[in-house]
C-alpha positions in Angstrom: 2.3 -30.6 11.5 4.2 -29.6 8.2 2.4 -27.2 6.4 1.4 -27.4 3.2 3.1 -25.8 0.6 1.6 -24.4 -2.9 2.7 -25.7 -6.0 5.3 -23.8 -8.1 3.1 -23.3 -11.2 4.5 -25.3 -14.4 4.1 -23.0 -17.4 6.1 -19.7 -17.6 3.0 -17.6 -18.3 1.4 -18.6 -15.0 4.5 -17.4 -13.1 4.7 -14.5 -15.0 0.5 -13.7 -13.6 1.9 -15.0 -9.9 4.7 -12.2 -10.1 2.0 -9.8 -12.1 -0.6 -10.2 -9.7 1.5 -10.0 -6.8 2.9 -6.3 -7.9 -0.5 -5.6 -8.7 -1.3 -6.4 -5.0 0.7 -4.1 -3.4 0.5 -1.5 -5.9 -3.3 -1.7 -4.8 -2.6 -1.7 -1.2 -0.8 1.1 -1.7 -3.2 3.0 -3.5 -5.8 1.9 -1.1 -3.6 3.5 1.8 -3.2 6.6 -0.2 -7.3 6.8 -1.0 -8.1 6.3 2.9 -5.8 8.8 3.8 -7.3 11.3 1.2 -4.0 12.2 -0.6 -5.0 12.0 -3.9 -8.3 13.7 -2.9 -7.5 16.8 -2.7 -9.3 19.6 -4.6 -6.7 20.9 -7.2 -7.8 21.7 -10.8 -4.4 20.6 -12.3 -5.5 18.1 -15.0 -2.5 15.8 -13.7 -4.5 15.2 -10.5 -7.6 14.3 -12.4 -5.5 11.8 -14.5 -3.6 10.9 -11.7 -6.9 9.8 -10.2 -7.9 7.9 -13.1 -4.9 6.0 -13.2 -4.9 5.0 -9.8 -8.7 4.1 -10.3 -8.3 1.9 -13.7 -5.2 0.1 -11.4 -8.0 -0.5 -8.9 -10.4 -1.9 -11.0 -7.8 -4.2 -13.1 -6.4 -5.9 -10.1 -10.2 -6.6 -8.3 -11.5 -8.0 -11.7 -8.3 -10.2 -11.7 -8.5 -11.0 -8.0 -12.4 -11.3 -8.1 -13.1 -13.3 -10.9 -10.0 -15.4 -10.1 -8.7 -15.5 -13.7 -6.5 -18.2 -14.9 -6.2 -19.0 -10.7 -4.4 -15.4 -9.9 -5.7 -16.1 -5.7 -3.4 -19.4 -5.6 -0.7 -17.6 -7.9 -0.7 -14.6 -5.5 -1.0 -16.7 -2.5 2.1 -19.2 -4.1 4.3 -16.0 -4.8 3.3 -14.6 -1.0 4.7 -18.0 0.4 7.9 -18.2 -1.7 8.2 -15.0 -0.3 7.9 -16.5 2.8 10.0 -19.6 2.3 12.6 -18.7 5.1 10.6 -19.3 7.9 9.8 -22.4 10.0 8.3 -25.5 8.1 6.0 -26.1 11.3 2.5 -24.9 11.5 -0.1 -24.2 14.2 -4.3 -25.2 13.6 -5.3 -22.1 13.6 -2.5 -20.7 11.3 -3.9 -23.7 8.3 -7.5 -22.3 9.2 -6.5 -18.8 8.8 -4.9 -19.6 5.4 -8.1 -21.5 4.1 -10.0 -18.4 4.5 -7.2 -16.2 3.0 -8.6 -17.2 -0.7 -12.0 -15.8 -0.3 -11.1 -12.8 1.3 -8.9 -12.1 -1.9 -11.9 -12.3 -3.6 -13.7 -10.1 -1.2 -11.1 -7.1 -1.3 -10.8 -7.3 -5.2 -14.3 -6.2 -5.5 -14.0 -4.1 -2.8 -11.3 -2.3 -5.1 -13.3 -2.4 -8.9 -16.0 -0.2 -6.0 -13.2 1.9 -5.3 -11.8 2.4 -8.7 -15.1 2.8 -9.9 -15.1 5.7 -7.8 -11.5 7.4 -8.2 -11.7 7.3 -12.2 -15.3 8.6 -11.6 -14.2 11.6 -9.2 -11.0 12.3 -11.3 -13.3 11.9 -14.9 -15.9 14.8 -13.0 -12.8 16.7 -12.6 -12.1 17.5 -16.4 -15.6 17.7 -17.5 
């Protein structure tokens, strides 16, 4: 069984939002890590840490709108650049592989709202810091 492979988008523009959203996407894992792990939550009063926190959280909530809301089809655009990414490996496929990769879409979806939460709650922590 061959698997499938995504569909180079056509228009410059939606390659441009595969490679944007991509970046995006590990930027945000990133900052996810660094949230978990507390590193930006530490209590300093530098205003740089407060902004810093904003930042991260406004990153947060761009990239889960975008992933959320699917605009202009960034899942597939991600999951395309992912797989070009990818290209090197063997063309053949096991079942539960394809499954896994059908349910890859959603769970985009899933962790882009899970991060406008989690940005919500950075800019909100580093905004209560300069009040």
């Amino acid at each position: 069984m061959s698997r499938p492979q995504l569909e180079a988008p056509a228009r410059a523009r939606d390659r441009a939002l595969g490679h944007a959203s991509y970046w995006g996407f590990a930027l945000c894992l990133l900052l996810t890590v660094i949230t978990l792990l507390g590193a930006l939550a530490v209590h300093g009063h530098g205003a740089w840490l407060a902004w810093a926190k904003i930042g991260s959280g406004i990153v947060l909530i761009v990239e889960g709108i975008v992933l959320s809301r699917d605009v202009r089809g960034a899942r597939r655009l991600l999951l395309w650049r992912l797989q070009e990414r990818r290209n090197d490996q063997s063309t053949t496929e096991r079942l539960s592989r394809a499954l896994l990769r059908r349910a890859v879409a959603p769970a985009l979806g899933a962790i882009g709202t899970a991060w406008v939460g989690l940005g919500l709650l950075f800019a909100a922590l580093g905004a209560a810091t300069l009040v």
